[in-house]
N, C-alpha and C positions, 0 to 999 in steps of 0.2 A: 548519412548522419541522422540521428534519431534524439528529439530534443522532447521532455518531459515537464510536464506541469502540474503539478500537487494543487488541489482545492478542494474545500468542506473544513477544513480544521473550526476550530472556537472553543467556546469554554460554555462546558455541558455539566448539569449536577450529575453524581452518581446516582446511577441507575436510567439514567437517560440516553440516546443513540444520535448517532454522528453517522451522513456516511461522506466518504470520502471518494474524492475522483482524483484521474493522475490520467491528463490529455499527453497521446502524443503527436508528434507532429514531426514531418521528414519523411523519409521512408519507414512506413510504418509494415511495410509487408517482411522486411529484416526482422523483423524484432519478432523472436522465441517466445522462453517463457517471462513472466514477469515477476512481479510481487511485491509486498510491502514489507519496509525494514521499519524501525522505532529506536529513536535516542534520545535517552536522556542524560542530559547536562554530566561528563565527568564520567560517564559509563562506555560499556562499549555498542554499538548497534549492534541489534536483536534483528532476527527472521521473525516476522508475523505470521504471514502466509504467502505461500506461492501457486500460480495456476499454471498452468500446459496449454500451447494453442489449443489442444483436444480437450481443455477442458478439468484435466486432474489437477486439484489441490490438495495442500497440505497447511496444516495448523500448525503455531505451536501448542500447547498443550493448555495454558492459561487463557487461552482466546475460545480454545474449543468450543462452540452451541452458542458460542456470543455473537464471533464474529464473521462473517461471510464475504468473500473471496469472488469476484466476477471480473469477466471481460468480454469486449464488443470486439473480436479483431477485424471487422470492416472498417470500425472507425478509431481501432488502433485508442480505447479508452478503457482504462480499470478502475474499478471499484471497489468500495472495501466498507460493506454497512456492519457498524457496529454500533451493538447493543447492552443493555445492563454494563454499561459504563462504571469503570473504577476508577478511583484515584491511582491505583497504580497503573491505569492505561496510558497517564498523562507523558508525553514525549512530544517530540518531533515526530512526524511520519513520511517517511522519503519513498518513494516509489523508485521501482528500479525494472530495468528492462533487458534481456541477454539477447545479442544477433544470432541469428541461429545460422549464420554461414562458418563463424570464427569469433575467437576468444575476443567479446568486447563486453563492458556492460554500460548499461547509459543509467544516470540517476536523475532526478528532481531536486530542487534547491530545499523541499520539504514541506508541511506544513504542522502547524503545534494544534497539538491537542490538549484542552487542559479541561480534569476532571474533577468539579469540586468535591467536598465532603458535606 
């Protein structure tokens, strides 16, 4: 079992940087790829980004040269530093983690980001 914890969120002006952590804890040598999902209130969650234990990510496209995608898998911890903050970055940000033996995924309860104008 593989258990997730979201920290960094707050409330940042636009144009300013947040980064974000997501501890995990349990057997962390199960746990694949990872990534960051974003909800906002009424919508449906969004892919951010995702990394590969070896290291490959992927953006979505509005995050592009913002925001950067990292992991420590010794200590089973992701990161996610974002920069030139928008209002429209503002959400929830839930970390999520895949086993890499079989179909599981494990989430974080989240944490809010809010971006002023």
């Amino acid at each position: 079992q593989v258990q997730l914890v979201e920290s960094g969120g707050g409330l940042v002006q636009a144009g300013g940087s947040l980064r974000l952590s997501c501890a995990a804890s349990g057997n962390i040598f199960s746990i694949g790829t990872m990534g960051w999902y974003r909800q906002v209130s009424g919508e449906q969650r969004e892919l951010v980004a995702t990394i590969t234990r070896g290291g490959t990510t992927e953006y979505r496209d509005s995050v592009k040269g913002r925001f950067t995608i990292s992991r420590d898998n010794a200590k089973g911890t992701l990161y996610l530093q974002m920069n030139s903050l928008k209002p429209e970055d503002t959400a929830v940000y839930f970390c999520n983690a895949q086993a890499r033996f079989y179909v599981r995924d494990y989430w974080g309860k989240g944490t809010l980001v809010t971006v002023s104008s």
